[in-house]
Structure formats: structure tokens, C-alpha cells
PDB file of N, CA, C and O in Angstrom:
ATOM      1  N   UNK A   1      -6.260 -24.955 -37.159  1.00  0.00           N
ATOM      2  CA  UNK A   1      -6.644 -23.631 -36.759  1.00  0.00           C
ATOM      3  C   UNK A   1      -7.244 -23.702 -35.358  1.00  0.00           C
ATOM      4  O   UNK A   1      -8.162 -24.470 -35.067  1.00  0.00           O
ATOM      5  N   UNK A   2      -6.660 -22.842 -34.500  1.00  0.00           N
ATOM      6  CA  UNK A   2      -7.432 -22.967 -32.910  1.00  0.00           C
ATOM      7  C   UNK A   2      -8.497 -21.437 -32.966  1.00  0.00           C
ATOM      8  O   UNK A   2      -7.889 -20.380 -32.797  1.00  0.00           O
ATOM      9  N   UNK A   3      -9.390 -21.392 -33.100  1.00  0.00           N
ATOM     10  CA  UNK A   3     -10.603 -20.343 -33.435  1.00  0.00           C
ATOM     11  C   UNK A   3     -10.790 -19.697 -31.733  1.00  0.00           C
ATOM     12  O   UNK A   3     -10.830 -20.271 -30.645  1.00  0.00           O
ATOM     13  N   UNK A   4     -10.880 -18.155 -32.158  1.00  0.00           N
ATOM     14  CA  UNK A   4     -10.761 -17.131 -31.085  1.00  0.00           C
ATOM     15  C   UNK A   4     -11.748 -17.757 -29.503  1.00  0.00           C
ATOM     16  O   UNK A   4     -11.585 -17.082 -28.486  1.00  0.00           O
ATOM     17  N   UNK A   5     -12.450 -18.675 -29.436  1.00  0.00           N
ATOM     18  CA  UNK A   5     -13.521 -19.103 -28.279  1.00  0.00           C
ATOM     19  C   UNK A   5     -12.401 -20.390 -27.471  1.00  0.00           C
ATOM     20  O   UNK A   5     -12.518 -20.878 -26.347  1.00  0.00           O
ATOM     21  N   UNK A   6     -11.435 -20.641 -28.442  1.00  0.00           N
ATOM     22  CA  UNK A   6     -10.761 -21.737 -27.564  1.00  0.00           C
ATOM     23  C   UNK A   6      -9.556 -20.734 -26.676  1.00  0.00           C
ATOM     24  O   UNK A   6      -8.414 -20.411 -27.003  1.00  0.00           O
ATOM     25  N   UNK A   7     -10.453 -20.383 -25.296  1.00  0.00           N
ATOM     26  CA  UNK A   7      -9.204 -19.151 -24.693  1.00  0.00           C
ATOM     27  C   UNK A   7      -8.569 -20.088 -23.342  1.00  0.00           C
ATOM     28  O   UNK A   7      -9.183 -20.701 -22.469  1.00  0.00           O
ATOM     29  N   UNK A   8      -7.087 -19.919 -23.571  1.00  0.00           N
ATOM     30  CA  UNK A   8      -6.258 -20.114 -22.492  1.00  0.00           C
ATOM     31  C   UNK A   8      -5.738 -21.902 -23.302  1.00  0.00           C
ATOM     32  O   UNK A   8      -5.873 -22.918 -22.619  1.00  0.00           O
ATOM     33  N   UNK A   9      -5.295 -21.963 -24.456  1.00  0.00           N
ATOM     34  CA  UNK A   9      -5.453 -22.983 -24.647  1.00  0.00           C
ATOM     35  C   UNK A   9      -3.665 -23.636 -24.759  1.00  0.00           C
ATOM     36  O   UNK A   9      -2.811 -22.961 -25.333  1.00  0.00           O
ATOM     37  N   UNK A  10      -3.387 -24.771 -24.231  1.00  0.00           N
ATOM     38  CA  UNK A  10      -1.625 -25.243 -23.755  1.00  0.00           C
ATOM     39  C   UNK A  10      -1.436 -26.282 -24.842  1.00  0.00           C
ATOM     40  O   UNK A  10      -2.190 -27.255 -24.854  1.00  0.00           O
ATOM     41  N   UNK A  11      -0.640 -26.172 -25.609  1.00  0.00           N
ATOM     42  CA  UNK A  11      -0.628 -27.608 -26.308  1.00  0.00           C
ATOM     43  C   UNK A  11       1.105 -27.778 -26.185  1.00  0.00           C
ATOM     44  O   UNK A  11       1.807 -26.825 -26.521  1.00  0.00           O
ATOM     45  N   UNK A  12       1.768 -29.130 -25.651  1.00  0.00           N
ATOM     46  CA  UNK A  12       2.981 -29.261 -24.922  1.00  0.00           C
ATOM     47  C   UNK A  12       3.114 -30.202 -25.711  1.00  0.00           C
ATOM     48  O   UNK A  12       2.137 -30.890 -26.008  1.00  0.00           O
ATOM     49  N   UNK A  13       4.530 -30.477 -26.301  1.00  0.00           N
ATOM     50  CA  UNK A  13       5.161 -31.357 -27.344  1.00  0.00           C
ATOM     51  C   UNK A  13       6.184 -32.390 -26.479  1.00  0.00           C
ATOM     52  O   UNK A  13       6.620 -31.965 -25.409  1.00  0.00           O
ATOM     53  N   UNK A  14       6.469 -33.387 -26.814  1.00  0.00           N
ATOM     54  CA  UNK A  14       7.526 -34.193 -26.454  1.00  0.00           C
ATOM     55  C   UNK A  14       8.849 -32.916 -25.877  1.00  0.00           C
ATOM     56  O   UNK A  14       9.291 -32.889 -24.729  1.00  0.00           O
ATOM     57  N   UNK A  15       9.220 -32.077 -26.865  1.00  0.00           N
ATOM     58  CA  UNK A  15      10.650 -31.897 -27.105  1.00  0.00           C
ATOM     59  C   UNK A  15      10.569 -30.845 -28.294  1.00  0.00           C
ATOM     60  O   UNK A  15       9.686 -30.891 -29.150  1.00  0.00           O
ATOM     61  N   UNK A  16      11.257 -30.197 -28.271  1.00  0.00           N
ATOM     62  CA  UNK A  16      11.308 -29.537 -29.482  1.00  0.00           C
ATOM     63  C   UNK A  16      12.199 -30.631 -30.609  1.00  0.00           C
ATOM     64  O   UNK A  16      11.831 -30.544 -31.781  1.00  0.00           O
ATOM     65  N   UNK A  17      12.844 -31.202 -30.435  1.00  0.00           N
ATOM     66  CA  UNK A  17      13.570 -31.750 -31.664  1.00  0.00           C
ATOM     67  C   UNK A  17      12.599 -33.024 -31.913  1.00  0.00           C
ATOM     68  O   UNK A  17      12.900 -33.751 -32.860  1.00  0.00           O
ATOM     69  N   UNK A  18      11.483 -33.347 -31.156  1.00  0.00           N
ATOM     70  CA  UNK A  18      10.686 -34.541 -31.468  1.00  0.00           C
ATOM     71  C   UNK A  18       9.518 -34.249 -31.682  1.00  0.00           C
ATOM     72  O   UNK A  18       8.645 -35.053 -32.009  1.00  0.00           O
ATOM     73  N   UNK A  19       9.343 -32.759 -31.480  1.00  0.00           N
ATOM     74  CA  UNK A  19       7.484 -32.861 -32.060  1.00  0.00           C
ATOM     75  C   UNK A  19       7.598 -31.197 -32.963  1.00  0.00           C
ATOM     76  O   UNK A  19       7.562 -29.991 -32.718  1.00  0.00           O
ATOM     77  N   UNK A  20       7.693 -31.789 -33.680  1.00  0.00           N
ATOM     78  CA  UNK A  20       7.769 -30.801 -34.848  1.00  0.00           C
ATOM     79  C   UNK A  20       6.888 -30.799 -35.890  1.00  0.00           C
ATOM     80  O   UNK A  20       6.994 -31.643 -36.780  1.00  0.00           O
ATOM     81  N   UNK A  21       5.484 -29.435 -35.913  1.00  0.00           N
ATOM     82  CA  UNK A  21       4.623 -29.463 -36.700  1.00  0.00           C
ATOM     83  C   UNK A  21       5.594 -28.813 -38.088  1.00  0.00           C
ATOM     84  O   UNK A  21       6.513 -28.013 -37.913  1.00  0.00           O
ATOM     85  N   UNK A  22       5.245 -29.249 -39.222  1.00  0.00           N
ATOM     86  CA  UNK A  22       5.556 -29.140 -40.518  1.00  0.00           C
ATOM     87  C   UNK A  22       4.445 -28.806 -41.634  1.00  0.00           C
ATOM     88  O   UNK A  22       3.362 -29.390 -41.668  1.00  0.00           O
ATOM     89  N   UNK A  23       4.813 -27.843 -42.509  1.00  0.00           N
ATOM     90  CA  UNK A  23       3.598 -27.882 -43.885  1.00  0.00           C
ATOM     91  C   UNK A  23       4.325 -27.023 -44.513  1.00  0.00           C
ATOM     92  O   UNK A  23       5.025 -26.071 -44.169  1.00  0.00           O
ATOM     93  N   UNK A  24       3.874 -27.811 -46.088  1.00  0.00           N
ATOM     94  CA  UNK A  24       4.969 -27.695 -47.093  1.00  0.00           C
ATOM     95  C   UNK A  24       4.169 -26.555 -48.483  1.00  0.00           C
ATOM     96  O   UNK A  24       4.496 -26.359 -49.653  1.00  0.00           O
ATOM     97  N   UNK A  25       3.143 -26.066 -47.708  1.00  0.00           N
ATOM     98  CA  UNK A  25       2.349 -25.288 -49.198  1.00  0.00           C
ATOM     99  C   UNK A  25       3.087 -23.583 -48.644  1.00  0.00           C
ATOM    100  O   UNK A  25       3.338 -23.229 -47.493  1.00  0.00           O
ATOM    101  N   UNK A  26       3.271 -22.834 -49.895  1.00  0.00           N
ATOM    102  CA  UNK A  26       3.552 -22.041 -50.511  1.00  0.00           C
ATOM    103  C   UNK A  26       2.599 -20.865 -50.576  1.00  0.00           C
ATOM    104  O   UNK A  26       1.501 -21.228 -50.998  1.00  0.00           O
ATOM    105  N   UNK A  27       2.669 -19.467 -50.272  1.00  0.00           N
ATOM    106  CA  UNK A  27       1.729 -18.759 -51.086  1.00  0.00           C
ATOM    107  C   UNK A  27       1.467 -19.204 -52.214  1.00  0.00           C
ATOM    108  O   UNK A  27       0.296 -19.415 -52.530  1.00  0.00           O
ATOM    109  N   UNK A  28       2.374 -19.413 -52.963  1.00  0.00           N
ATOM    110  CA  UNK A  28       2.117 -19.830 -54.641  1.00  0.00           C
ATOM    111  C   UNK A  28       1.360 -20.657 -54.777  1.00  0.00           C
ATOM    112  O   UNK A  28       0.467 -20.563 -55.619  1.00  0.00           O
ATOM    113  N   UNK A  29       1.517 -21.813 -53.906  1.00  0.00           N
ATOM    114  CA  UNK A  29       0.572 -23.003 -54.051  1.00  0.00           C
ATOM    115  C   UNK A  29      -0.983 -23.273 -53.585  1.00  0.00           C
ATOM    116  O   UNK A  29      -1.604 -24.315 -53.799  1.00  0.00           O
ATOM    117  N   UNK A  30      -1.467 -22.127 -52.915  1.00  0.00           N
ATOM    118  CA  UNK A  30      -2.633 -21.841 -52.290  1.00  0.00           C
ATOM    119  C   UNK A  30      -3.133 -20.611 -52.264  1.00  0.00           C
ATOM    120  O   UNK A  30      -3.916 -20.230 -51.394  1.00  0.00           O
ATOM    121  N   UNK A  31      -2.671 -19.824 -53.320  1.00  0.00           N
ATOM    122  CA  UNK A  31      -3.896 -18.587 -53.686  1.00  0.00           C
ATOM    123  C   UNK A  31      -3.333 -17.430 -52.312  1.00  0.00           C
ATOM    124  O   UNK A  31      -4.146 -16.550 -52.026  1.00  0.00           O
ATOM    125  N   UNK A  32      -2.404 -17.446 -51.758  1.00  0.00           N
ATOM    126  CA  UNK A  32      -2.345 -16.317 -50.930  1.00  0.00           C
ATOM    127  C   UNK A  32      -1.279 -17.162 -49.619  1.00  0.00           C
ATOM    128  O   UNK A  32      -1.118 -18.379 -49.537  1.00  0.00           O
ATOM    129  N   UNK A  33      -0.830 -16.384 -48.944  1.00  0.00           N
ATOM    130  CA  UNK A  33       0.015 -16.441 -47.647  1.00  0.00           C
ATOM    131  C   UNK A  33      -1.086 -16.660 -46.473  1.00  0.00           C
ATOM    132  O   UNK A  33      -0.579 -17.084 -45.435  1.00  0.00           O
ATOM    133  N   UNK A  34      -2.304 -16.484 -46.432  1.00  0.00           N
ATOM    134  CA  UNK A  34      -3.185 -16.237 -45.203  1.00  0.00           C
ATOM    135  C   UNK A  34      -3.806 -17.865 -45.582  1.00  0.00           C
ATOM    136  O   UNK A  34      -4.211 -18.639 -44.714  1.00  0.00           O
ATOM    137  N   UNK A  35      -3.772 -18.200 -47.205  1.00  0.00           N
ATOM    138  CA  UNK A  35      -4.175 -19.841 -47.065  1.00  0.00           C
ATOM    139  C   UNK A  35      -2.795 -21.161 -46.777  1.00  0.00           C
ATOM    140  O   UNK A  35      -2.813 -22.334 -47.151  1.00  0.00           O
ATOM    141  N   UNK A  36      -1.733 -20.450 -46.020  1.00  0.00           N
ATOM    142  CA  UNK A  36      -0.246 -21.405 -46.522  1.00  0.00           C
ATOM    143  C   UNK A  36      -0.031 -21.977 -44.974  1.00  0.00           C
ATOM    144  O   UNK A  36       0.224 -23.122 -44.599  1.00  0.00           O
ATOM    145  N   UNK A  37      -0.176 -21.077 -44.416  1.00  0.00           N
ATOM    146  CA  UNK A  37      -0.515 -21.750 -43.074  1.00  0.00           C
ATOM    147  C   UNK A  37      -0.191 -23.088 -42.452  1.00  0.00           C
ATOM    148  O   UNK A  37      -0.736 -23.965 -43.123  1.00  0.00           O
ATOM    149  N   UNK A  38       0.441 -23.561 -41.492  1.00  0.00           N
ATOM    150  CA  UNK A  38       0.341 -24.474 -40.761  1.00  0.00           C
ATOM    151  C   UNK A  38      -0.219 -24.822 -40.057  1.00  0.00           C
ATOM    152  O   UNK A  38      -0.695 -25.954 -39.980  1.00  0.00           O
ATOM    153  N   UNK A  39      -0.379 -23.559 -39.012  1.00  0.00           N
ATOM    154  CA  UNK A  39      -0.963 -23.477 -38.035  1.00  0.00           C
ATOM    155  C   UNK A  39      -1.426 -21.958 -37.758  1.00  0.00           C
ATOM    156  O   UNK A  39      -0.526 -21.120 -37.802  1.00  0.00           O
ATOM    157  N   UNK A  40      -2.412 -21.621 -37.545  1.00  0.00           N
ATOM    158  CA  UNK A  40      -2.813 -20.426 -37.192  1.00  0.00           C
ATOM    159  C   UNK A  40      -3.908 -20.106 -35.674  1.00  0.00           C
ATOM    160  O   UNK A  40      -4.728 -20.966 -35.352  1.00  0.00           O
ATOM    161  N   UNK A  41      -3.829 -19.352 -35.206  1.00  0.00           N
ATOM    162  CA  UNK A  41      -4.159 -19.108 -33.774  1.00  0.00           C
ATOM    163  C   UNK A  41      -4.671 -18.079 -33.536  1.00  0.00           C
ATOM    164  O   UNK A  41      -3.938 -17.099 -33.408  1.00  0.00           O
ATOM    165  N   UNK A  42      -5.808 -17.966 -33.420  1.00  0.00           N
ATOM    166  CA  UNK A  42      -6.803 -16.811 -32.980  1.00  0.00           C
ATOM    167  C   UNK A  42      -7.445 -16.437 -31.342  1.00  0.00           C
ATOM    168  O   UNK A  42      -8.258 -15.617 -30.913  1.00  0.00           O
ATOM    169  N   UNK A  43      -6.565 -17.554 -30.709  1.00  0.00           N
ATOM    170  CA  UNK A  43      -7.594 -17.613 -29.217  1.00  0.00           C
ATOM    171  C   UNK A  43      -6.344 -16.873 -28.537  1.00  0.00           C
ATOM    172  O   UNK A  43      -5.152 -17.039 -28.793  1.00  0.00           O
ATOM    173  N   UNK A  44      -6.983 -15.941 -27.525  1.00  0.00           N
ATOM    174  CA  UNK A  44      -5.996 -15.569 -26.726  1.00  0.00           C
ATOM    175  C   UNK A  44      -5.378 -16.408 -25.612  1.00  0.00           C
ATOM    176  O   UNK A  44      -6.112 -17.305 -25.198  1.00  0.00           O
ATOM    177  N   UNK A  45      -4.336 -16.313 -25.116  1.00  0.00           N
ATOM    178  CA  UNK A  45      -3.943 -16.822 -23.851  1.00  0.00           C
ATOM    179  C   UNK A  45      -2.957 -18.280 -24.611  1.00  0.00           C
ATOM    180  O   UNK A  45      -2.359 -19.080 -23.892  1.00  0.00           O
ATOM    181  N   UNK A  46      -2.967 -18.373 -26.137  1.00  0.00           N
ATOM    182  CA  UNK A  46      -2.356 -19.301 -26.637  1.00  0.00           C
ATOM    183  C   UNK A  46      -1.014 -19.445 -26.065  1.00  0.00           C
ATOM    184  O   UNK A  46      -0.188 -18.541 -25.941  1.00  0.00           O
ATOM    185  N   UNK A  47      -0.840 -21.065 -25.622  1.00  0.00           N
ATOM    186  CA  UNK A  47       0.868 -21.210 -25.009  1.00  0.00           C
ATOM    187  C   UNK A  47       1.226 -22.554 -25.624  1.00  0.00           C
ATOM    188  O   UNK A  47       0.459 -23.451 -25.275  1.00  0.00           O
ATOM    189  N   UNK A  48       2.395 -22.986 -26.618  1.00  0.00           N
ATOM    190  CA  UNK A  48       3.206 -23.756 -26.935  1.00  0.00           C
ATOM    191  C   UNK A  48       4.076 -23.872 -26.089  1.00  0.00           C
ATOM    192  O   UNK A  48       4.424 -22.822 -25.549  1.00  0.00           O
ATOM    193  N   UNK A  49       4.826 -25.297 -25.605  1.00  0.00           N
ATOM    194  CA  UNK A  49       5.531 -25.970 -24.432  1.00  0.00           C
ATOM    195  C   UNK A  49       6.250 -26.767 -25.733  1.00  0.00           C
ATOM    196  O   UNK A  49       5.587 -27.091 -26.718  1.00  0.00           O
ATOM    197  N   UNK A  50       7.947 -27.088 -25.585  1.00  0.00           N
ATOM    198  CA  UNK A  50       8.340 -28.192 -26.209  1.00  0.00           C
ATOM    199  C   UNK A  50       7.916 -28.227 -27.630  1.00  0.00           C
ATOM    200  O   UNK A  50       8.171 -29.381 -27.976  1.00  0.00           O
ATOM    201  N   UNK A  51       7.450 -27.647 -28.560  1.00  0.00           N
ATOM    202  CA  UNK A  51       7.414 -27.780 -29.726  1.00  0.00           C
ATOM    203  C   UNK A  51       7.798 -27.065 -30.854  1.00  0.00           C
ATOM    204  O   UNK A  51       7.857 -25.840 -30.749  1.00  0.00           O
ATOM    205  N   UNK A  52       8.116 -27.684 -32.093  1.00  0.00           N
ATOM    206  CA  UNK A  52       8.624 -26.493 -33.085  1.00  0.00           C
ATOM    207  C   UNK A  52       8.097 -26.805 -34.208  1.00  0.00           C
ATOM    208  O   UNK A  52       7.892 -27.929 -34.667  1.00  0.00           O
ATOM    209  N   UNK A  53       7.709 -25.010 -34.991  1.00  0.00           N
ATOM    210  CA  UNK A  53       6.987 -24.658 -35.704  1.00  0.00           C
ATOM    211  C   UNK A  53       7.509 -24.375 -36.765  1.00  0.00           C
ATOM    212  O   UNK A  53       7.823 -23.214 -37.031  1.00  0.00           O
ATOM    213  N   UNK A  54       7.729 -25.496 -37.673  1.00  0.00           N
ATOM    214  CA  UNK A  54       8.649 -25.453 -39.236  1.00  0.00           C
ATOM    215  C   UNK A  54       8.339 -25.029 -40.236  1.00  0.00           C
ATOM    216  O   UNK A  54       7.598 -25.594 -41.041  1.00  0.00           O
ATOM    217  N   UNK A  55       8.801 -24.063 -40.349  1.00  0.00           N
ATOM    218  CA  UNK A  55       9.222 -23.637 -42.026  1.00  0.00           C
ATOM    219  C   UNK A  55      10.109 -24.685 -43.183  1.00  0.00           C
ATOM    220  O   UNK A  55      11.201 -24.118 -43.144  1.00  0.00           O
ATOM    221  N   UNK A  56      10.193 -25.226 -43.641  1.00  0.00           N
ATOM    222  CA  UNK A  56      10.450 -25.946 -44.663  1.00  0.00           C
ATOM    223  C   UNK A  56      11.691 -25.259 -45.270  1.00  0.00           C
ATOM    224  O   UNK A  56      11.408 -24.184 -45.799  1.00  0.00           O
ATOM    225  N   UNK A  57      12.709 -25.528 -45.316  1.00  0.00           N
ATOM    226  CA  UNK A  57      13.837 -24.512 -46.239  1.00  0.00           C
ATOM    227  C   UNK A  57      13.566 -24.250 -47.717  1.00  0.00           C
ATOM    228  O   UNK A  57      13.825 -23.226 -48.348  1.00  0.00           O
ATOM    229  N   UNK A  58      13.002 -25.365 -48.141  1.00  0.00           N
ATOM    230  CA  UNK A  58      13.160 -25.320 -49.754  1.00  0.00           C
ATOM    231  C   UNK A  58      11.783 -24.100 -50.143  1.00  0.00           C
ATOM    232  O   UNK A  58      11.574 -23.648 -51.268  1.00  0.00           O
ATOM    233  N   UNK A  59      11.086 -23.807 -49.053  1.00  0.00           N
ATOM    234  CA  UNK A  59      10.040 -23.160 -49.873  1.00  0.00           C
ATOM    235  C   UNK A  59      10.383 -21.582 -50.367  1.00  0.00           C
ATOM    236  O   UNK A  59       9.572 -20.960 -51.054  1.00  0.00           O
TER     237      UNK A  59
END
């Protein structure tokens, strides 16, 4: 979680086909969609470079 005070914040990956954040929980599996999360982002000015943000197929 990057919390609303971290403002203007860059996080730059290898590559998209090499830095790939992943998470495999479920609404079902954690009491709600707002706890299933991978990654969540509250600070403004947020910028991803080179990376990809996976959904899991099977879920």
C-alpha cells in the first residue's frame, strides 16, 4: 500500500514482461474486494514505468 503522504511517488520495473507484481487472494478469500488487493495507491502524482499489474486468470 503507498499511503496518501507518499506524493509524486515513481516506481520503474525492469520491463513489463520481467517485473510483474502478482497476488492470488480473491474477494472470497479475504472478506471483501477492498481486502484482495495487490497493490493499492492513495498518494497522488502516482507513476508506474515498465511494470505489470497481474490479475491471475484462474481467479
Amino acid at each position: 500500500m503507498v499511503n496518501a503522504n507518499k506524493t509524486n511517488l515513481i516506481i520503474q520495473g525492469q520491463g513489463y514482461e520481467s517485473t510483474i507484481i502478482s497476488w492470488n487472494d480473491t474477494s472470497s478469500s479475504t472478506g471483501g474486494t477492498a481486502y484482495s488487493a495487490s497493490v493499492t495507491v492513495f498518494a497522488p502524482g502516482f507513476v508506474a514505468y515498465n511494470i505489470t499489474f497481474e490479475v491471475p486468470l484462474d481467479n
